[in-house]
SEFIZA-3560 file (N, C-alpha, C; in Angstrom, 3 decimals):
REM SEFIZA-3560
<numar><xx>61.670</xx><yy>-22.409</yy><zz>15.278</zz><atom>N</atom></numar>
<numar><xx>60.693</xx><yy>-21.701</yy><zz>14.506</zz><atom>CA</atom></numar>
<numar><xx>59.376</xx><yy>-22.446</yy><zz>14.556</zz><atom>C</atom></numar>
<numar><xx>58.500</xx><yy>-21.408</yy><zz>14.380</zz><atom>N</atom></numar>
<numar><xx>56.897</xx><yy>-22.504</yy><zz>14.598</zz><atom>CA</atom></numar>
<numar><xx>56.634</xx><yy>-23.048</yy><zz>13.279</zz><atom>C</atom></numar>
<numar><xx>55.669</xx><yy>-24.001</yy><zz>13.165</zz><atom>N</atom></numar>
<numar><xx>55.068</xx><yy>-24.602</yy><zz>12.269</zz><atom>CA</atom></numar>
<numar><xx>54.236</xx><yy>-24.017</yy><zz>11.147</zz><atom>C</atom></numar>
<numar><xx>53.833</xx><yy>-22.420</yy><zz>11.720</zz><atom>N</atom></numar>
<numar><xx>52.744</xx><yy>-21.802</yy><zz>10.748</zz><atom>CA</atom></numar>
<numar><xx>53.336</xx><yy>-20.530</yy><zz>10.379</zz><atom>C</atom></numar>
<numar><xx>53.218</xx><yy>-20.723</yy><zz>8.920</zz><atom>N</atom></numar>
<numar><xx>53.826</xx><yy>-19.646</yy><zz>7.776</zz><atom>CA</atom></numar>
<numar><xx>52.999</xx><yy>-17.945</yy><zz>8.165</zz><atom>C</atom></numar>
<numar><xx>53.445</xx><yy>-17.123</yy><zz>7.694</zz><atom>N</atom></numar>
<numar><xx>53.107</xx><yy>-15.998</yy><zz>8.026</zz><atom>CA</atom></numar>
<numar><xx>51.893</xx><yy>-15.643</yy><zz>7.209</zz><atom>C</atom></numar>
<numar><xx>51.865</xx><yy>-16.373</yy><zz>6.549</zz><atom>N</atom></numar>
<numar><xx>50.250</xx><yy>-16.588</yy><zz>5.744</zz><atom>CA</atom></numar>
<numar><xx>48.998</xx><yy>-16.943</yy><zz>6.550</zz><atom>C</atom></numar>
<numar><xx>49.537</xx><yy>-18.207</yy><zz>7.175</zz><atom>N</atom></numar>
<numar><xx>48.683</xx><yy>-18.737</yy><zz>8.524</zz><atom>CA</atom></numar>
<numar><xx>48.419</xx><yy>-18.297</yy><zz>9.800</zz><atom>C</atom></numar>
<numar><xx>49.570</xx><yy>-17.054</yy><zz>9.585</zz><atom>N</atom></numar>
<numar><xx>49.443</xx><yy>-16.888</yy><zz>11.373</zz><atom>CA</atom></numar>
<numar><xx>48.418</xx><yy>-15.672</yy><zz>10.915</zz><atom>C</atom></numar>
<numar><xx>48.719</xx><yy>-14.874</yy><zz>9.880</zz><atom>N</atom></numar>
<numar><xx>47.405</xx><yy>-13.438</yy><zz>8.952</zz><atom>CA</atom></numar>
<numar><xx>45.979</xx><yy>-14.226</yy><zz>8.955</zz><atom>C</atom></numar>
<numar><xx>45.898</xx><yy>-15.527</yy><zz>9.221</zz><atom>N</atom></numar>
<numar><xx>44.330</xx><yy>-15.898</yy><zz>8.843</zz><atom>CA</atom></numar>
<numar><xx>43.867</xx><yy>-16.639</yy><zz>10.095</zz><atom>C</atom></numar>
<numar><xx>44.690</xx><yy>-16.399</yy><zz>10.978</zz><atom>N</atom></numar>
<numar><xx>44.421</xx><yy>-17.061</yy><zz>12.090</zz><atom>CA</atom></numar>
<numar><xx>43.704</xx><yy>-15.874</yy><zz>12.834</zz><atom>C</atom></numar>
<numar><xx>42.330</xx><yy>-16.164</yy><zz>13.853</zz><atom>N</atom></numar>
<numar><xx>41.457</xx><yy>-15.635</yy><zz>14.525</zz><atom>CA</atom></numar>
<numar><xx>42.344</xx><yy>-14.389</yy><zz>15.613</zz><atom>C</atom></numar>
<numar><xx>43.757</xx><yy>-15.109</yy><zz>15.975</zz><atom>N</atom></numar>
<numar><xx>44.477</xx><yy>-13.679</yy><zz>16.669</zz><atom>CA</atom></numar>
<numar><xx>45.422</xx><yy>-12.837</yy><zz>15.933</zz><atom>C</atom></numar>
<numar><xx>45.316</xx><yy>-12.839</yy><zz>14.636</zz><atom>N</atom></numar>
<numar><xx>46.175</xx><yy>-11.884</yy><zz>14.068</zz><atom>CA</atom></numar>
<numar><xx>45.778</xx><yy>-10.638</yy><zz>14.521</zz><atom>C</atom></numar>
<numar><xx>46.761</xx><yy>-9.648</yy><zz>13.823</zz><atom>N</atom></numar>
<numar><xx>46.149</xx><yy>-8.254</yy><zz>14.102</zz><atom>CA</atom></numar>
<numar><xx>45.620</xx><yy>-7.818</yy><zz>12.963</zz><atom>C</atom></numar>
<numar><xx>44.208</xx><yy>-7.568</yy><zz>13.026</zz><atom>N</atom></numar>
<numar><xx>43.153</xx><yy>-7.069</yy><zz>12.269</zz><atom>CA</atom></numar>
<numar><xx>43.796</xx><yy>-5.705</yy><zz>11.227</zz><atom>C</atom></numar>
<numar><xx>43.479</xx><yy>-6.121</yy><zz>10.064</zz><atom>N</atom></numar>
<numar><xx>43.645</xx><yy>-5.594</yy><zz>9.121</zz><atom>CA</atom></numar>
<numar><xx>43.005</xx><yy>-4.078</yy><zz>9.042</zz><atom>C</atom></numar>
<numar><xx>43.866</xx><yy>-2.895</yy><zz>8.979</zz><atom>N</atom></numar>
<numar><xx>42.735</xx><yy>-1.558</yy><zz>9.610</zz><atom>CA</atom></numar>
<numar><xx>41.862</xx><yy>-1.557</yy><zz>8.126</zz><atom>C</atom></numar>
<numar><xx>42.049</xx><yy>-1.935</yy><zz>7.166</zz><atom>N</atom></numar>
<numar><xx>41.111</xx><yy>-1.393</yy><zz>6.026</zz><atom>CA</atom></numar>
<numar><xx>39.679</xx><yy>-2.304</yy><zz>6.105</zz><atom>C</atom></numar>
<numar><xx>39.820</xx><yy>-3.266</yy><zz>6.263</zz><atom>N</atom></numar>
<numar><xx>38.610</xx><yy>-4.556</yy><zz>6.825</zz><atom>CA</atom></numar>
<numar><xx>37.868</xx><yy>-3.316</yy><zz>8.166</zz><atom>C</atom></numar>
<numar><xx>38.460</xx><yy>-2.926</yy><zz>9.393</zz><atom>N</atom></numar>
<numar><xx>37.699</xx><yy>-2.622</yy><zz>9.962</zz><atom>CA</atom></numar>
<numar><xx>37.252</xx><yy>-1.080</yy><zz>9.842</zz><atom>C</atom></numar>
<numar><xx>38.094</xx><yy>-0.742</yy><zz>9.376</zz><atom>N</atom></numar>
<numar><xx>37.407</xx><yy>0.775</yy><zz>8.717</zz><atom>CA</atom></numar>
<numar><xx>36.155</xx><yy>1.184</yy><zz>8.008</zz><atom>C</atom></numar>
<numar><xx>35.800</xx><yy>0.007</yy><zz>7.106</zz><atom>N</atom></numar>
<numar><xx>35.162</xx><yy>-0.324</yy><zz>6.435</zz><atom>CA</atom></numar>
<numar><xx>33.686</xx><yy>-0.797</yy><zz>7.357</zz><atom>C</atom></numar>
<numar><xx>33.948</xx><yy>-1.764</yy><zz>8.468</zz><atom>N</atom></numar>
<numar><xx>33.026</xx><yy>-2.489</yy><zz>8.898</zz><atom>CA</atom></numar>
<numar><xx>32.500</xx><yy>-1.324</yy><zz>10.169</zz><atom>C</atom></numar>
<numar><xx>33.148</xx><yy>-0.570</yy><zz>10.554</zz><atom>N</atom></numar>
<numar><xx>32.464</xx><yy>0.215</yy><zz>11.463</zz><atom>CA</atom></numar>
<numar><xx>31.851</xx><yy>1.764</yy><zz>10.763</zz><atom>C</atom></numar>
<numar><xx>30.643</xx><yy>1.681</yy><zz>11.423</zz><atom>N</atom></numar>
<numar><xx>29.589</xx><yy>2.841</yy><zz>10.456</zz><atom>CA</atom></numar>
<numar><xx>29.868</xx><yy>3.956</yy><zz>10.884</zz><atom>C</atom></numar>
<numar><xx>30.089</xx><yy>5.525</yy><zz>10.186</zz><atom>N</atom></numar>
<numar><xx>30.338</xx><yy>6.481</yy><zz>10.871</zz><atom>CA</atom></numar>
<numar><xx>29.265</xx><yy>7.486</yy><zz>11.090</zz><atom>C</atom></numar>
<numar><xx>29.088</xx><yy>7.965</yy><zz>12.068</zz><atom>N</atom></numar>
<numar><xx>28.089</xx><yy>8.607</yy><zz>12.743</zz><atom>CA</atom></numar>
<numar><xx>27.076</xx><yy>8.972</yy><zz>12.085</zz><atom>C</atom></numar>
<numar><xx>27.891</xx><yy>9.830</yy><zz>10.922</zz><atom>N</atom></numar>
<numar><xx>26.871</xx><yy>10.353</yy><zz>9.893</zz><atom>CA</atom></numar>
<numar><xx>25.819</xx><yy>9.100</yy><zz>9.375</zz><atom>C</atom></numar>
<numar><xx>26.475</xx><yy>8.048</yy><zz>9.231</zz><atom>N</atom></numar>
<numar><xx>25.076</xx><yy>7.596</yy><zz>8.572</zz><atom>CA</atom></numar>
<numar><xx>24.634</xx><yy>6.395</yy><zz>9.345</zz><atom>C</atom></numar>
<numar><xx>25.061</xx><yy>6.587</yy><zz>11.050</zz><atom>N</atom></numar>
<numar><xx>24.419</xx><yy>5.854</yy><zz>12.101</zz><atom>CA</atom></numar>
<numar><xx>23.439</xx><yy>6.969</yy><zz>12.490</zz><atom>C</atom></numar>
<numar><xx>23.594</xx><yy>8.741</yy><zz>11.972</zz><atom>N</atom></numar>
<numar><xx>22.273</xx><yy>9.535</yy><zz>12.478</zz><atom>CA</atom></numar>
<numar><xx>21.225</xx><yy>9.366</yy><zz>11.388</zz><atom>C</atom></numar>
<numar><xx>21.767</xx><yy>8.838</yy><zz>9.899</zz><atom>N</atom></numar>
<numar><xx>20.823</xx><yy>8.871</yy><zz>9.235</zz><atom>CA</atom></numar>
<numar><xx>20.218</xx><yy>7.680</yy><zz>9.008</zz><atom>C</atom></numar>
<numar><xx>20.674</xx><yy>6.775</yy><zz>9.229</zz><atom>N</atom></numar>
<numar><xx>19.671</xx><yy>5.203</yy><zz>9.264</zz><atom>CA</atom></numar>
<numar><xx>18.794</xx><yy>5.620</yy><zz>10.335</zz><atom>C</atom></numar>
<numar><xx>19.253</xx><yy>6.168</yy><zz>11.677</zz><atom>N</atom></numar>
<numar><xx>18.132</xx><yy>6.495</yy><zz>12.708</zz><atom>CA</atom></numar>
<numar><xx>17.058</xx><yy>7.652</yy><zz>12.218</zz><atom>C</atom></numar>
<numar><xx>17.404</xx><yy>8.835</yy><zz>11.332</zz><atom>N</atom></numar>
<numar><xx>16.600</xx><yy>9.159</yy><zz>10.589</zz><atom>CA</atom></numar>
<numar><xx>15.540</xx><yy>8.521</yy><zz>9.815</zz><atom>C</atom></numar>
<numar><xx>16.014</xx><yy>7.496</yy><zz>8.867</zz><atom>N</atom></numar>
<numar><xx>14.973</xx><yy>6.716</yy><zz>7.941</zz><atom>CA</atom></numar>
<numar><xx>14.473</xx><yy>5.883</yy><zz>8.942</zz><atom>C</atom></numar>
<numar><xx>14.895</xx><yy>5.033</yy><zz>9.525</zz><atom>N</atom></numar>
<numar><xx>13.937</xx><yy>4.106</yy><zz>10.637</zz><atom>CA</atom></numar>
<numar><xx>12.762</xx><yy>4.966</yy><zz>11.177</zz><atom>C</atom></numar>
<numar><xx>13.038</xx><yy>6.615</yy><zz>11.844</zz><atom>N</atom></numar>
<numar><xx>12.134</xx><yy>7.142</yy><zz>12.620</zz><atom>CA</atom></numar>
<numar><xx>11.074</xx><yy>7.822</yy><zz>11.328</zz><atom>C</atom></numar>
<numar><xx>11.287</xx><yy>7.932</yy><zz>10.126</zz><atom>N</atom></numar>
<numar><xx>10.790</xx><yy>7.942</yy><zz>9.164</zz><atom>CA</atom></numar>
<numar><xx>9.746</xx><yy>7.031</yy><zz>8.762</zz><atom>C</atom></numar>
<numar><xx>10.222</xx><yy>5.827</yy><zz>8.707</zz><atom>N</atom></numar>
<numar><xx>9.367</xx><yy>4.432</yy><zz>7.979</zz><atom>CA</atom></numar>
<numar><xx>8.503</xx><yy>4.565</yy><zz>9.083</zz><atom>C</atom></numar>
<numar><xx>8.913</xx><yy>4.780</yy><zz>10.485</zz><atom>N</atom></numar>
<numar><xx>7.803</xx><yy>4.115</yy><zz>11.393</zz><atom>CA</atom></numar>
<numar><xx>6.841</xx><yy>5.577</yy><zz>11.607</zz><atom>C</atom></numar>
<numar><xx>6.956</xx><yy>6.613</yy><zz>11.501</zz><atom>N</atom></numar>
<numar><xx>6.043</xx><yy>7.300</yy><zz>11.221</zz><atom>CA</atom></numar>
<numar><xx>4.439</xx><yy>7.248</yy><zz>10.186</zz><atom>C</atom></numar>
<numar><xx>5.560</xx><yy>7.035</yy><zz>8.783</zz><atom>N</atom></numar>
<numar><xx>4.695</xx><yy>6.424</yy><zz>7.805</zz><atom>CA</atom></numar>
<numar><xx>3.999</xx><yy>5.631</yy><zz>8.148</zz><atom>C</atom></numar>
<numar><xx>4.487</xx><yy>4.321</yy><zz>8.825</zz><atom>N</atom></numar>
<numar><xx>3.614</xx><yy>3.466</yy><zz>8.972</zz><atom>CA</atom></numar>
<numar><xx>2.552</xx><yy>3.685</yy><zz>10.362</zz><atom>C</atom></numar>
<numar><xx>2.902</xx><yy>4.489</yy><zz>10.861</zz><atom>N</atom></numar>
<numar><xx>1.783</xx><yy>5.037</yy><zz>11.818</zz><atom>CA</atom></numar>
<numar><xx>0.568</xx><yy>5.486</yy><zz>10.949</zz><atom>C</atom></numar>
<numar><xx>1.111</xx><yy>6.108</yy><zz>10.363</zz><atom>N</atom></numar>
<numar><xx>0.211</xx><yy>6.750</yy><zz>9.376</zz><atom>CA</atom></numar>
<numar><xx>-0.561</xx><yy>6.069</yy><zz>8.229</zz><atom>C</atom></numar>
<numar><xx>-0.599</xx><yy>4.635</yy><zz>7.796</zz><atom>N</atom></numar>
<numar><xx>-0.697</xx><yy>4.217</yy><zz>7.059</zz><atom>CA</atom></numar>
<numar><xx>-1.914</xx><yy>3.380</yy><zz>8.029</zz><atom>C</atom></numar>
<numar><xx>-1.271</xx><yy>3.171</yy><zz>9.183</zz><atom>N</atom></numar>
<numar><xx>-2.441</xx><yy>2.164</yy><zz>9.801</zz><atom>CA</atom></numar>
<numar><xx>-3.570</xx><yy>3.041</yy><zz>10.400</zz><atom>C</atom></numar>
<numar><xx>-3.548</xx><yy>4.530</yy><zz>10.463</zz><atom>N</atom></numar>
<numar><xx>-4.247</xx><yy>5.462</yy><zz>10.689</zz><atom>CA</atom></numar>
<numar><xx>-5.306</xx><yy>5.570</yy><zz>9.396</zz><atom>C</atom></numar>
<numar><xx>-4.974</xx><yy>5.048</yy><zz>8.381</zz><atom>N</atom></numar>
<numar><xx>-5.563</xx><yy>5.705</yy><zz>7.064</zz><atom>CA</atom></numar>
<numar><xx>-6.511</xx><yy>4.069</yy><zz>6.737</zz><atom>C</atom></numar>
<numar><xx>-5.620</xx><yy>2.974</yy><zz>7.678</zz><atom>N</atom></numar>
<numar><xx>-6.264</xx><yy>1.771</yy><zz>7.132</zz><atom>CA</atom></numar>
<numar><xx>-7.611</xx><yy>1.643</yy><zz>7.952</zz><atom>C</atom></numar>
<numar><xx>-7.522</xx><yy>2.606</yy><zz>8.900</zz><atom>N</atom></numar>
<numar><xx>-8.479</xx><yy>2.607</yy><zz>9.938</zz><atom>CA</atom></numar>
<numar><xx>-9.990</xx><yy>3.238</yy><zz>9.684</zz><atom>C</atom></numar>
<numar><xx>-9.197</xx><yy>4.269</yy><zz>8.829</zz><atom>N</atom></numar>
<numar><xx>-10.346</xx><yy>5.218</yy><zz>8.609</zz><atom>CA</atom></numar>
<numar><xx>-11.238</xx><yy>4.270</yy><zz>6.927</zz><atom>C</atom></numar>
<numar><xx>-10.192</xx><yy>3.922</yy><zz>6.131</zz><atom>N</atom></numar>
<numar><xx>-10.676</xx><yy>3.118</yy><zz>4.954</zz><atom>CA</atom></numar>
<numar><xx>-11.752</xx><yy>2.105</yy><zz>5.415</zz><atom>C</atom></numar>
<numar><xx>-11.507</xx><yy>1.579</yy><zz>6.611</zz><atom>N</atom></numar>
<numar><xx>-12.287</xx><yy>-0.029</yy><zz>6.889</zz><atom>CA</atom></numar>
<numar><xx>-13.671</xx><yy>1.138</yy><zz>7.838</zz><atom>C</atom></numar>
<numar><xx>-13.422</xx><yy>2.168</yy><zz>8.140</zz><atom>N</atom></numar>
<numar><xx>-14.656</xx><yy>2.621</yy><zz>8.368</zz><atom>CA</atom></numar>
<numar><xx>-15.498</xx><yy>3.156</yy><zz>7.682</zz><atom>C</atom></numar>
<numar><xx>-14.698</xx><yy>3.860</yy><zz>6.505</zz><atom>N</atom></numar>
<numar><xx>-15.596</xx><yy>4.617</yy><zz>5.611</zz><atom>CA</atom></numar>
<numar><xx>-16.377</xx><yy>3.238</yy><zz>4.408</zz><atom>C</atom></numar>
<numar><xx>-15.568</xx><yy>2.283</yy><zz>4.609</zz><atom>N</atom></numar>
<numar><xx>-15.947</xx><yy>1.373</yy><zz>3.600</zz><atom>CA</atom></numar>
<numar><xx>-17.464</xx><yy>0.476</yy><zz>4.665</zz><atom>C</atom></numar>
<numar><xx>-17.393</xx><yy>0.160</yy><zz>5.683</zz><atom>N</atom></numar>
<numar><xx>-18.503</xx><yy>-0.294</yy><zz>6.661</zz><atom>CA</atom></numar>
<numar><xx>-19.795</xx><yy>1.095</yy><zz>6.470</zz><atom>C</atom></numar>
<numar><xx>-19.431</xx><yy>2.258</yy><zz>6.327</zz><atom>N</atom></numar>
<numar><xx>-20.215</xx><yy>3.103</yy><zz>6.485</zz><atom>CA</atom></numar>
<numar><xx>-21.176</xx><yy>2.865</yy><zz>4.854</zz><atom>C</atom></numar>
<numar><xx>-20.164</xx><yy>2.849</yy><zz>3.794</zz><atom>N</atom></numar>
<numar><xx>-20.785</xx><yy>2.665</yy><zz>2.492</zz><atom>CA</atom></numar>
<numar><xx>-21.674</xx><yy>1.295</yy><zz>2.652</zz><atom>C</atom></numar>
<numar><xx>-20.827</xx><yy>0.334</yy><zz>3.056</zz><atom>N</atom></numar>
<numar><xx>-22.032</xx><yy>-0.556</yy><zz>2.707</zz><atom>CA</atom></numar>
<numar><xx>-23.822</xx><yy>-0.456</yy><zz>3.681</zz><atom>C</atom></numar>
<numar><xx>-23.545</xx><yy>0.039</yy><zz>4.444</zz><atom>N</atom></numar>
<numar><xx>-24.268</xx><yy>0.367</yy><zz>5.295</zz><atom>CA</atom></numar>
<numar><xx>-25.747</xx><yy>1.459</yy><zz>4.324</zz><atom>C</atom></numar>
<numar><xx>-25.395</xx><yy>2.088</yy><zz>4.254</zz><atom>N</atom></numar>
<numar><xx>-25.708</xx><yy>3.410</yy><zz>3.086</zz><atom>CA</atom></numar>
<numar><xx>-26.388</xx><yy>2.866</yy><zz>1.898</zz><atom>C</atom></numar>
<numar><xx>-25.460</xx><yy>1.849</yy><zz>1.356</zz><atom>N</atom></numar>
<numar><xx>-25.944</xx><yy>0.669</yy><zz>-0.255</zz><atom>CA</atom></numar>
<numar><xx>-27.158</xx><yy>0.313</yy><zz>0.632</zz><atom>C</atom></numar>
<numar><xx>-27.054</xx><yy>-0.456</yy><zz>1.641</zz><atom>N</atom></numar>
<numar><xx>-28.365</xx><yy>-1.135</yy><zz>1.945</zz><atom>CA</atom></numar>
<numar><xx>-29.594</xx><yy>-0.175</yy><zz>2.364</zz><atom>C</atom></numar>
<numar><xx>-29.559</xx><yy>0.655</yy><zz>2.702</zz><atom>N</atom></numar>
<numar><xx>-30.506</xx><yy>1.791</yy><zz>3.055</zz><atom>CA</atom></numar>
<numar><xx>-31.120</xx><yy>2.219</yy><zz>2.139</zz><atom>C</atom></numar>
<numar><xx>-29.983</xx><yy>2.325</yy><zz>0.334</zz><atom>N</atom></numar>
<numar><xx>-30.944</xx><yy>3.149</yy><zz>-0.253</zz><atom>CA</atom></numar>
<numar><xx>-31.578</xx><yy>1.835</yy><zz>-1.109</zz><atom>C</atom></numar>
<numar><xx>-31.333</xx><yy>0.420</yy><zz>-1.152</zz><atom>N</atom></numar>
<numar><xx>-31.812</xx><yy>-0.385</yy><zz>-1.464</zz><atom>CA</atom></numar>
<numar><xx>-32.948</xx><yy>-0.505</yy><zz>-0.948</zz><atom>C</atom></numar>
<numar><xx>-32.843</xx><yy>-0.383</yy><zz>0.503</zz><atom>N</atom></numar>
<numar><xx>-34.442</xx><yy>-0.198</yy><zz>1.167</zz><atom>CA</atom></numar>
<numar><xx>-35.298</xx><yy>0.428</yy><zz>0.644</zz><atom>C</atom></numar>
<numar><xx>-34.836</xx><yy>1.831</yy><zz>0.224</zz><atom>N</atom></numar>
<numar><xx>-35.259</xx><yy>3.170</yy><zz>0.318</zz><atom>CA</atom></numar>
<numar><xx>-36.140</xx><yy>2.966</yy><zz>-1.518</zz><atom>C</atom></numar>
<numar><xx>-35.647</xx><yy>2.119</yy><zz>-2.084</zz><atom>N</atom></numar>
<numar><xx>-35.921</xx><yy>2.219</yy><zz>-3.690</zz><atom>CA</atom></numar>
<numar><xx>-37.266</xx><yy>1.368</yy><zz>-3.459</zz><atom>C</atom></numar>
<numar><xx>-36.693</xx><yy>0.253</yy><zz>-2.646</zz><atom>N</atom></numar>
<numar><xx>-37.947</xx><yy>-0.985</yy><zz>-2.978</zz><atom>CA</atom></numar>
<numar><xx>-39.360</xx><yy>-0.252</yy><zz>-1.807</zz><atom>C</atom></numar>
<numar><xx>-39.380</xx><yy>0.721</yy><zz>-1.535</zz><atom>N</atom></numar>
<numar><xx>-40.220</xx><yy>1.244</yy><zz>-0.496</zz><atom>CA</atom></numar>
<numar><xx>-40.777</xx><yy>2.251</yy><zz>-1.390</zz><atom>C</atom></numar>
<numar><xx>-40.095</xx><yy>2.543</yy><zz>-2.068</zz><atom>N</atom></numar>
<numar><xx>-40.548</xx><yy>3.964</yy><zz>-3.292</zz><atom>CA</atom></numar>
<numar><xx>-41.398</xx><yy>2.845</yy><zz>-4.498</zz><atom>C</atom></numar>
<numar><xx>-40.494</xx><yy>1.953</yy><zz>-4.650</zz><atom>N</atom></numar>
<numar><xx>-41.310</xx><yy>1.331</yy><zz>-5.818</zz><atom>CA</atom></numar>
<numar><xx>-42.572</xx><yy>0.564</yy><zz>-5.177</zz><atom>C</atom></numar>
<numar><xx>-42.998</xx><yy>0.245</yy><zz>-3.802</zz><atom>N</atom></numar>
<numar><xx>-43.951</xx><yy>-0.570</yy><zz>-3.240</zz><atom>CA</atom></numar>
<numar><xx>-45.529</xx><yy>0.661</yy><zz>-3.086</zz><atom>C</atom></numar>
<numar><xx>-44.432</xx><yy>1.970</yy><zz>-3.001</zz><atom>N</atom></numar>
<numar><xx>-45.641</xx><yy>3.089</yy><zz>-3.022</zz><atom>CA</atom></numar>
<numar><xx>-45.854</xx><yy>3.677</yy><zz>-4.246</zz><atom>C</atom></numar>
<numar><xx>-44.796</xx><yy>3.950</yy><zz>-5.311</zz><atom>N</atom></numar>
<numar><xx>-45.843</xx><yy>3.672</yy><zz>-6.544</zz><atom>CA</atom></numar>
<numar><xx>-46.816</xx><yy>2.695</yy><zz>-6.751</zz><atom>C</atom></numar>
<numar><xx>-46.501</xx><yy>1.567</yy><zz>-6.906</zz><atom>N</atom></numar>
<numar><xx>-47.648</xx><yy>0.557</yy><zz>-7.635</zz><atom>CA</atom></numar>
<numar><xx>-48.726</xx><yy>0.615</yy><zz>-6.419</zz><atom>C</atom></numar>
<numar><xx>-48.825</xx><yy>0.862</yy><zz>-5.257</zz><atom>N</atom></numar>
<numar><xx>-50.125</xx><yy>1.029</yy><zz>-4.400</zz><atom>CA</atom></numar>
<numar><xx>-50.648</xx><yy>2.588</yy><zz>-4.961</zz><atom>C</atom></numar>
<numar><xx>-49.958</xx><yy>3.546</yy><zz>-5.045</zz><atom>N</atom></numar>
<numar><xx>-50.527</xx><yy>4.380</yy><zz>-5.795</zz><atom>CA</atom></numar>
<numar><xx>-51.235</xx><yy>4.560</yy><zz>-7.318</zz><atom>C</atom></numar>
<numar><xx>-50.698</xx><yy>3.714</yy><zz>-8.096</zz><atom>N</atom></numar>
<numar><xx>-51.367</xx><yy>2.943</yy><zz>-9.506</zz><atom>CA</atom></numar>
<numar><xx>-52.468</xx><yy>2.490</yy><zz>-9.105</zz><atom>C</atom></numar>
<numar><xx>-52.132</xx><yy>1.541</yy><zz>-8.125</zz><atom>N</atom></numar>
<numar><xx>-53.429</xx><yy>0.336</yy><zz>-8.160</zz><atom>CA</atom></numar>
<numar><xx>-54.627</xx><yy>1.181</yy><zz>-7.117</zz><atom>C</atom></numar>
<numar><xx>-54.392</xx><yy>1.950</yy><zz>-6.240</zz><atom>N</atom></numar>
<numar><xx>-55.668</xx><yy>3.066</yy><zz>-5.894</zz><atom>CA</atom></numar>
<numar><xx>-56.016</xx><yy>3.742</yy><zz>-6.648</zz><atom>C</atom></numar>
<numar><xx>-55.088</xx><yy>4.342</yy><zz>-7.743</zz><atom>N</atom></numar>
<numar><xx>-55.669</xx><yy>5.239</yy><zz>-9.165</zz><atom>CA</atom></numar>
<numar><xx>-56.354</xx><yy>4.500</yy><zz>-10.053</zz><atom>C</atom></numar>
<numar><xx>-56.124</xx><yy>3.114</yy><zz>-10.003</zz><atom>N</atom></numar>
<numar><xx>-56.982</xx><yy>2.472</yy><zz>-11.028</zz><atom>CA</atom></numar>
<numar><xx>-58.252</xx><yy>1.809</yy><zz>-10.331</zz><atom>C</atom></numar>
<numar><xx>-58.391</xx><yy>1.996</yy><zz>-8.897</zz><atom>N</atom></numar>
<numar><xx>-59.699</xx><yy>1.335</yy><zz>-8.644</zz><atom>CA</atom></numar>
<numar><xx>-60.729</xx><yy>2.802</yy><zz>-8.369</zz><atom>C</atom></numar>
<numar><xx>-60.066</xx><yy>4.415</yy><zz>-8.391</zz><atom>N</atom></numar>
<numar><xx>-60.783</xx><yy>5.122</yy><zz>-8.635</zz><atom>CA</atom></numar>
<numar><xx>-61.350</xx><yy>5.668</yy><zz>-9.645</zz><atom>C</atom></numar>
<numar><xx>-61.039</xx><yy>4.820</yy><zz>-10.822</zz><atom>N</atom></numar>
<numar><xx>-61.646</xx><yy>5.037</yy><zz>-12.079</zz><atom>CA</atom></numar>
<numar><xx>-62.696</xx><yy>4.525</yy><zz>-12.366</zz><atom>C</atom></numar>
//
């Protein structure tokens, strides 16, 4: 008789695999089509997300762009009032 109890020979690497262990460990179709569902899902989204990050970092370059223009646009209005004051007051 061998040396290893039938306990040992069940935990040893060549036993014969327990069917409820591998029943368990192998995925069935159904939700090997639906993980491939959500994967082709997430990566859509995230197509879409870097599509939207694209357009954000442009519309946000465009604003600041715009801020500085009408900053221009004020101190050019306020430089032609007071030349308009100060010609109204030397035609008096």
């Amino acid at each position: 008789m061998s040396d290893l109890s039938f306990a040992d020979e069940a935990a040893s690497p060549w036993a014969t695999p327990n069917n409820r262990i591998t029943s368990a460990a192998e995925p069935s179709v159904e939700s090997t089509l639906e993980k491939e569902r959500v994967i082709k899902d997430i990566l859509a989204l995230r197509d879409g997300l870097r599509g939207l990050l694209v357009r954000v970092t442009e519309v946000e370059g465009e604003n600041d762009r715009l801020k500085r223009d009408n900053e221009m646009l004020g101190v050019y209005i306020d430089n032609l009032t007071r030349n308009s004051v100060v010609a109204a007051g030397n035609k008096l």
